[in-house]
N, C-alpha and C positions, 0 to 999 in steps of 0.2 A: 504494500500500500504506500504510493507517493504522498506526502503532505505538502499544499499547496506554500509558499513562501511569502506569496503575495503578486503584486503586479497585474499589467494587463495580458491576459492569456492569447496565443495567437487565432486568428481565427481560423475557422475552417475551412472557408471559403476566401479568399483575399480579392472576388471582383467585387467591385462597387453595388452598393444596394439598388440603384438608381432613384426615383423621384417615391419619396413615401406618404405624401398627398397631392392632391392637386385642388384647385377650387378652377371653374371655367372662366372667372373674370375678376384671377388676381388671389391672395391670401384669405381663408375665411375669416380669420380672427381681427383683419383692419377695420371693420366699424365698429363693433364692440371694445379694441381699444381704443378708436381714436373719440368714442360718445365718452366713455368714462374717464376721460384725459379730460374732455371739452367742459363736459361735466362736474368734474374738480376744481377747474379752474373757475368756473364761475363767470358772470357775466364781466366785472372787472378784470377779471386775471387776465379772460380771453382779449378786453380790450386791450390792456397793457402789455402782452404779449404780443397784438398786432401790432402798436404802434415799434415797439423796438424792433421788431422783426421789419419792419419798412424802412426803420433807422439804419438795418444791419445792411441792409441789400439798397440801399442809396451810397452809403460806404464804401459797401465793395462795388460799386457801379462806377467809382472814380479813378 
């Protein structure tokens, strides 16, 4: 009987898995994050965050 040591074991197979989900128009999980991001922030956060984010990309616009 071997006793394992530790580490990552190799695998059995060494080709790539390929694609382990797909959605047809994009990530499923992007609106459910991005409502509960929107949603935390609040009506102020979102405005305060637009306004710098305009600030940021007039910036680099120079």
């Amino acid at each position: 009987m071997k006793i394992s040591t530790g580490g990552i074991p190799a695998p059995e197979n060494p080709q790539p898995l390929g694609t382990i989900y797909v959605a047809p128009w994009g990530s499923t999980l992007i609106l459910p994050i991005s409502y509960t991001y929107i949603a935390m922030m609040g009506s102020q956060g979102l405005t305060d965050a637009s306004k710098i984010a305009i600030l940021n990309a007039n910036y680099m616009a120079k």
